[in-house]
C-alpha atoms as a printed R data frame, in Angstrom:
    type eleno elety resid chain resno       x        y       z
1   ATOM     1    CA   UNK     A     1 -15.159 -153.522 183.271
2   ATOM     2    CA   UNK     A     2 -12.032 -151.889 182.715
3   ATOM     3    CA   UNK     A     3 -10.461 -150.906 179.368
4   ATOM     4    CA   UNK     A     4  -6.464 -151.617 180.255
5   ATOM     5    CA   UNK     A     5  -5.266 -150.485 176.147
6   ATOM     6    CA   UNK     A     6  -7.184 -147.550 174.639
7   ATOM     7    CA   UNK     A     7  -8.427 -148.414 171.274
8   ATOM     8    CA   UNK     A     8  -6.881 -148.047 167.899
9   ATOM     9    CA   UNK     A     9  -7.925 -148.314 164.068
10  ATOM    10    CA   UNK     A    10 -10.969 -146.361 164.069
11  ATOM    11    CA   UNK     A    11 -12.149 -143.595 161.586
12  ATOM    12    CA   UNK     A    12 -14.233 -140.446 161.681
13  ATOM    13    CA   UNK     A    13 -17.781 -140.763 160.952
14  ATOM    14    CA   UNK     A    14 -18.642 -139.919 157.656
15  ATOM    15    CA   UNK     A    15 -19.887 -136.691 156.999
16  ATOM    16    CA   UNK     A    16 -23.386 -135.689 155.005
17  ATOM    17    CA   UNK     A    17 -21.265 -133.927 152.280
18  ATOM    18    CA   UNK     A    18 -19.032 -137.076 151.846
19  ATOM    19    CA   UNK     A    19 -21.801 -139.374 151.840
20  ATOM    20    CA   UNK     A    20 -23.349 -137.063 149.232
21  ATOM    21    CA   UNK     A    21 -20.115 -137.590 147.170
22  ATOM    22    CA   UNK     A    22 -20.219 -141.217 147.390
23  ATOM    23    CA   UNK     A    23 -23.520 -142.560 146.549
24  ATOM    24    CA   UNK     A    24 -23.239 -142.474 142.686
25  ATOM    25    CA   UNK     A    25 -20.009 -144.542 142.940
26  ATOM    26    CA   UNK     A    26 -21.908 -146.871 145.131
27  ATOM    27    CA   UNK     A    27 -24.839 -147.446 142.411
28  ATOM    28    CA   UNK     A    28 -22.293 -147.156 139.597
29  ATOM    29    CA   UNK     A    29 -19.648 -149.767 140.679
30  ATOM    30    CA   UNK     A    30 -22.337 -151.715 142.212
31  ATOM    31    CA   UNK     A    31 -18.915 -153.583 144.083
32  ATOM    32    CA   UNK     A    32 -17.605 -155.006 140.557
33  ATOM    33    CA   UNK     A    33 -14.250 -153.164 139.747
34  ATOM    34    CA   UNK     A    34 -13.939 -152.674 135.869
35  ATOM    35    CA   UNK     A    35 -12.899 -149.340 135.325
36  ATOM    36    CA   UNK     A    36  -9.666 -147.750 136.958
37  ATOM    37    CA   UNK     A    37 -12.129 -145.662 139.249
38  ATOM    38    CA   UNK     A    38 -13.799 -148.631 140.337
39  ATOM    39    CA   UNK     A    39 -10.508 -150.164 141.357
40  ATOM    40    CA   UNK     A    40 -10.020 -146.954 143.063
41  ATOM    41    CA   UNK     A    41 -13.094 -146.084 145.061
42  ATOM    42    CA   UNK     A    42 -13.329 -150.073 146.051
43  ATOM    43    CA   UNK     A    43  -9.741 -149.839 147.496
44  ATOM    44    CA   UNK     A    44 -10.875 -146.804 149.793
45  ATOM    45    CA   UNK     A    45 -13.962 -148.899 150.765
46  ATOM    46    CA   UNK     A    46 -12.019 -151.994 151.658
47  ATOM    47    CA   UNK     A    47 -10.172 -150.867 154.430
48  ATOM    48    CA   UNK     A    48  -9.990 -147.335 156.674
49  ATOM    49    CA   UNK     A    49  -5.966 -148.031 156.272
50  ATOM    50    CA   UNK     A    50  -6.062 -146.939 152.948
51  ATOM    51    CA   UNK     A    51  -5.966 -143.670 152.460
52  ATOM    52    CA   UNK     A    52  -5.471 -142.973 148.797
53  ATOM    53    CA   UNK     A    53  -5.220 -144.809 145.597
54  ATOM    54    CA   UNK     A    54  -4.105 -144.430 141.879
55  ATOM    55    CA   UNK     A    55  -4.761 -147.085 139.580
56  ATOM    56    CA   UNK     A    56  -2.679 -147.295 136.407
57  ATOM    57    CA   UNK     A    57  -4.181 -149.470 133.666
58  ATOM    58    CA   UNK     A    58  -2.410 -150.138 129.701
59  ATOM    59    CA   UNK     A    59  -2.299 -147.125 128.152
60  ATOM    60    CA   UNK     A    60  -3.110 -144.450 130.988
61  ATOM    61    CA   UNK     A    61   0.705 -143.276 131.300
62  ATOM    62    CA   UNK     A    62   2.967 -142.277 129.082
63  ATOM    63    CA   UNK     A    63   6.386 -142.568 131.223
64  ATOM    64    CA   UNK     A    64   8.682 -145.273 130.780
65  ATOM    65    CA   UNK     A    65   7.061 -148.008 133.188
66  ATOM    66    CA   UNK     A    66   4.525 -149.643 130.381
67  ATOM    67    CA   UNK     A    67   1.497 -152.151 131.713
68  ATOM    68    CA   UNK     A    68   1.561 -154.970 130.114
69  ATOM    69    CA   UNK     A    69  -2.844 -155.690 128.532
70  ATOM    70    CA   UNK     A    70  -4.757 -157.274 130.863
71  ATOM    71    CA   UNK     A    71  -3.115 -155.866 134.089
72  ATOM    72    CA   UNK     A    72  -3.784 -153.291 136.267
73  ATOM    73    CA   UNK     A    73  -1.923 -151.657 138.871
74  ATOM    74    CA   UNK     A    74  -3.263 -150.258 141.872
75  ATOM    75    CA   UNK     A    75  -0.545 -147.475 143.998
76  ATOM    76    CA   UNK     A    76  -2.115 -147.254 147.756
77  ATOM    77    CA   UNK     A    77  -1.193 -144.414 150.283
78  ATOM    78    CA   UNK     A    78  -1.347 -145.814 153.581
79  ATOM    79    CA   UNK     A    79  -3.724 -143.756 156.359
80  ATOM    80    CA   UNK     A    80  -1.047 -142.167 158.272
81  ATOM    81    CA   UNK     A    81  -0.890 -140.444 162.043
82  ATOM    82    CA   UNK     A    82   1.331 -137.167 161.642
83  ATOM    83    CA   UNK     A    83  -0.148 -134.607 159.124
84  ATOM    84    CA   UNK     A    84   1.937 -131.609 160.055
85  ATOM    85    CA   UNK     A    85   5.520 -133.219 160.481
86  ATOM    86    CA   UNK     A    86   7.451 -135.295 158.764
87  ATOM    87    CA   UNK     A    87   6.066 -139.068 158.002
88  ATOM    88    CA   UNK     A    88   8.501 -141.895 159.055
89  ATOM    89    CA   UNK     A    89   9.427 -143.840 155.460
90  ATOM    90    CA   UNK     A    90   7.844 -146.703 156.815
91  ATOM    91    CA   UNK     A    91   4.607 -145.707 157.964
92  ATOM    92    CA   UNK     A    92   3.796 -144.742 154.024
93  ATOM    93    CA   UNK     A    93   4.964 -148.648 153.554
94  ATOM    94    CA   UNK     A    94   1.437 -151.007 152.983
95  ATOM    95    CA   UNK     A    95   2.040 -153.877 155.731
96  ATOM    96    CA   UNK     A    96   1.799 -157.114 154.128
97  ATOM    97    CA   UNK     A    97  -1.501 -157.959 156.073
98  ATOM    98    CA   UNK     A    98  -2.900 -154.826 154.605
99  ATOM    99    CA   UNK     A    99  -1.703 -155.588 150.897
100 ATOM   100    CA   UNK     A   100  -3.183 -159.481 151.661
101 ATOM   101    CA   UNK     A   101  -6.528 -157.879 152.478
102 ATOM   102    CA   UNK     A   102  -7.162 -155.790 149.635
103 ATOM   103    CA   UNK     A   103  -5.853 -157.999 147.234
104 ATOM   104    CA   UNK     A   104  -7.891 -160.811 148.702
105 ATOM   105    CA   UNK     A   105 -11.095 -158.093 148.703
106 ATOM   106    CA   UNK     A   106 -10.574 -156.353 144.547
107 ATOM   107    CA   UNK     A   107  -9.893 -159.929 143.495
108 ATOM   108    CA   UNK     A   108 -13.728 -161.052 144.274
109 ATOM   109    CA   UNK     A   109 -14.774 -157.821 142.395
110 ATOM   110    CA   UNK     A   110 -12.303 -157.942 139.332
111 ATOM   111    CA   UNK     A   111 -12.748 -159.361 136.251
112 ATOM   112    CA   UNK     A   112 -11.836 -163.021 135.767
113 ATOM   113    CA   UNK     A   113  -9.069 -161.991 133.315
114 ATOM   114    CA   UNK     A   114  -7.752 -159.094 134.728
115 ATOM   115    CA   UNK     A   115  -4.185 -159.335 136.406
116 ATOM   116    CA   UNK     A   116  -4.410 -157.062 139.663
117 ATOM   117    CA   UNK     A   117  -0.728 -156.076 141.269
118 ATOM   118    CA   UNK     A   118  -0.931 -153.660 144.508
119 ATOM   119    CA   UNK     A   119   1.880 -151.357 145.237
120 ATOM   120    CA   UNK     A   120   3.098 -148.333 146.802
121 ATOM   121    CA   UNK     A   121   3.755 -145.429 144.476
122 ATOM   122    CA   UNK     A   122   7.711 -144.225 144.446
123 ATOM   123    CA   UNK     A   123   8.051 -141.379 146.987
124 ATOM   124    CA   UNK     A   124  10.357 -138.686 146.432
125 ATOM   125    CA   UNK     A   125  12.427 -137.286 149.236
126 ATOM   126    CA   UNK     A   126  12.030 -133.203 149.215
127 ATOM   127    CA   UNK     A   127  14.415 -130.482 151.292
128 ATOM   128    CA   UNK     A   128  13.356 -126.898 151.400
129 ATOM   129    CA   UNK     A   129  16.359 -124.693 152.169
130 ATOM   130    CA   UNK     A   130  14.297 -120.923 153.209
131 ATOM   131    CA   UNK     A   131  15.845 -118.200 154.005
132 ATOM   132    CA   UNK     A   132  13.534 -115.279 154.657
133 ATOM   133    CA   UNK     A   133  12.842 -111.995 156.272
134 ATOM   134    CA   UNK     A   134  10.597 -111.285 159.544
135 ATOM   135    CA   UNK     A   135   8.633 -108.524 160.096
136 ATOM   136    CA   UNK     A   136   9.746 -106.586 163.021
137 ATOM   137    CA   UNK     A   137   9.132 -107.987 166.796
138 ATOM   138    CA   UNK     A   138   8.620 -111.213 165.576
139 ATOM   139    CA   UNK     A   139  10.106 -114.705 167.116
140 ATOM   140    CA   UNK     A   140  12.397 -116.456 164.997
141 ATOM   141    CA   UNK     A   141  11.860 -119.455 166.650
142 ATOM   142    CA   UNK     A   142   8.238 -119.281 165.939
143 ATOM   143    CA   UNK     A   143   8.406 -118.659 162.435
144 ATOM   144    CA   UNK     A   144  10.431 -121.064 161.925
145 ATOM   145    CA   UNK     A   145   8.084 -123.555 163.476
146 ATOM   146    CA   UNK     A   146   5.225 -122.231 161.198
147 ATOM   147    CA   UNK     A   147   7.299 -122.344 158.124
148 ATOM   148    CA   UNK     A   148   8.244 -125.867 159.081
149 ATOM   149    CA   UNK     A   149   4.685 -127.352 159.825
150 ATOM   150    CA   UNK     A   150   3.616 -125.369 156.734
151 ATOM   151    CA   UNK     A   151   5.794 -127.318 154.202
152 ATOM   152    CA   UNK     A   152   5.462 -130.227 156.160
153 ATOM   153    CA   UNK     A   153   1.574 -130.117 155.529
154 ATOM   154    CA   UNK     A   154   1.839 -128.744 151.898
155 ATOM   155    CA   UNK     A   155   4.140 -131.560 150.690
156 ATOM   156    CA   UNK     A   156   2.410 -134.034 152.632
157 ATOM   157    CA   UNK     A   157   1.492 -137.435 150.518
158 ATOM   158    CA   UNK     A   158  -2.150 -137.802 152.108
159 ATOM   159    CA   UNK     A   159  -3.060 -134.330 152.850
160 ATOM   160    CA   UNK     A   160  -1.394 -132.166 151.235
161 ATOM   161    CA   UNK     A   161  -1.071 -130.685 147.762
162 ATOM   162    CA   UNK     A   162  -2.828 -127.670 146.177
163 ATOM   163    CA   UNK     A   163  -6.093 -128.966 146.862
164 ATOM   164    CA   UNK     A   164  -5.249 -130.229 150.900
165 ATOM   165    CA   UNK     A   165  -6.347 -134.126 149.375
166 ATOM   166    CA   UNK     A   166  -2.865 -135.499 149.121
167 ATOM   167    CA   UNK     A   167  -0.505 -134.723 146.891
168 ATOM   168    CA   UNK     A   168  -1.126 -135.620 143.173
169 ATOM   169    CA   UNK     A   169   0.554 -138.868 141.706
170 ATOM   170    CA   UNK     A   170   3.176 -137.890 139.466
171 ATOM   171    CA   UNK     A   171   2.907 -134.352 139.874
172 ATOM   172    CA   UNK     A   172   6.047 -132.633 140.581
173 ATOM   173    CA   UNK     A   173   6.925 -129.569 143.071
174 ATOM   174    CA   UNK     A   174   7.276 -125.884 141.521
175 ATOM   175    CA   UNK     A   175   8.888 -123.308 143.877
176 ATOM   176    CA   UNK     A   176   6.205 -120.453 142.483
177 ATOM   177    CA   UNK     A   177   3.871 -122.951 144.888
178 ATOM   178    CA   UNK     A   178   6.875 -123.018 148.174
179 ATOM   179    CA   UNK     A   179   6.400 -119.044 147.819
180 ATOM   180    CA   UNK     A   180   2.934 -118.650 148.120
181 ATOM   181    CA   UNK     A   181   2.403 -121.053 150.549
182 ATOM   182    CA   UNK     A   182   5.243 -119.160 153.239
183 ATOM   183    CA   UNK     A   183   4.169 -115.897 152.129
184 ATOM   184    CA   UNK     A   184   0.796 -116.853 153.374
185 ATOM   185    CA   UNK     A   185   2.444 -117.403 156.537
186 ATOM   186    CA   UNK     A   186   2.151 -114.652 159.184
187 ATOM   187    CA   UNK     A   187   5.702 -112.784 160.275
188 ATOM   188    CA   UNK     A   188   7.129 -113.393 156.998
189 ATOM   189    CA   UNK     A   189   7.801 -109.756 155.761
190 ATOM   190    CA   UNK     A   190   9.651 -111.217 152.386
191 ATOM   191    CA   UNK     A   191  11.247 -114.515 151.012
192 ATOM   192    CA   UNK     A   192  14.716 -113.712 149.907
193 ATOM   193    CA   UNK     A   193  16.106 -117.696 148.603
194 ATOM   194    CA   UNK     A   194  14.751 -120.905 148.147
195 ATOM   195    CA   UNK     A   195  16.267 -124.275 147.466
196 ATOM   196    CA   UNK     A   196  14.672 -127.910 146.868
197 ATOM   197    CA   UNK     A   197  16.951 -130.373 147.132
């Protein structure tokens, strides 16, 4: 037998830790989605695609975009392949298969008069603009690169963020955090601008 396409779609195995972390939403959910965490962790269990979700129920948000009672709104981050670079706008799209599936799966487990609507959150497009000083003998073109794959990883929708799980829904970008995370970098003697555009 010969394998002529190498195969695609497949996960990790779980670790013990992350097991550890999911059993009591196993026993607590108990695959009926009521609360806004159920609708959550059930998303992540539906499909390895999915690789974070926000749900957004009546009253949980106070910006302009009010949910109407009885609906709930679920933003999914799409599993993605680059973590270091920057992420093609359409790879953090859900495919409409993938949208059909979950949909298909959380309306089983909702209840019967609960309105469920699956989106993608509204990305916002960030530039950096550094300009910073090396520490002698060092190669430009290499700390460039490191500053580079360091932002690219920080602001990164599925793993970045201060806590390296994605960045936070509706959180915004402070430049206190662009400084400490190039400071951090080695060859970078001192920062002397930054601008986010």
């Amino acid at each position: 037998v010969t394998n002529f396409k190498a195969a695609t779609g497949g996960t990790d195995p779980e670790t013990l830790e992350s097991a550890k972390l999911r059993a009591p939403q196993v026993l607590k959910a108990r695959t009926r989605a009521v609360t806004a965490e159920d609708f959550e962790y059930l998303a992540l269990e539906a499909s390895p695609l999915v690789a974070r979700a926000k749900c957004i129920s009546p009253g949980a948000t106070n910006d302009t975009q009010s949910i109407p009672p009885g609906v709930v709104r679920l933003l999914l981050v799409p599993a993605v392949s680059e973590s270091d670079g920057l992420i093609p706008g359409e790879e953090l799209e859900l495919t409409k298969r993938l949208r059909e599936e979950l949909q298909s799966y959380l309306d089983e487990r909702r209840l019967l008069a609960t309105r469920l609507e699956i989106a993608s959150p509204q990305y916002v497009p960030v530039a950096v603009a550094v300009r910073i000083k090396m520490k002698a003998g060092a190669d430009p073109g290499q700390v460039a690169a490191d500053v580079e794959r360091r932002m690219y990883h920080y602001i990164n929708p599925v793993r970045g963020g201060p806590g390296g799980n994605g960045w936070p829904f509706g959180r915004g970008l402070f430049l206190s955090e662009i400084y400490a995370v190039i400071q951090g970098i080695a060859n970078v003697d001192y920062i002397e601008e930054i601008k986010v555009f």
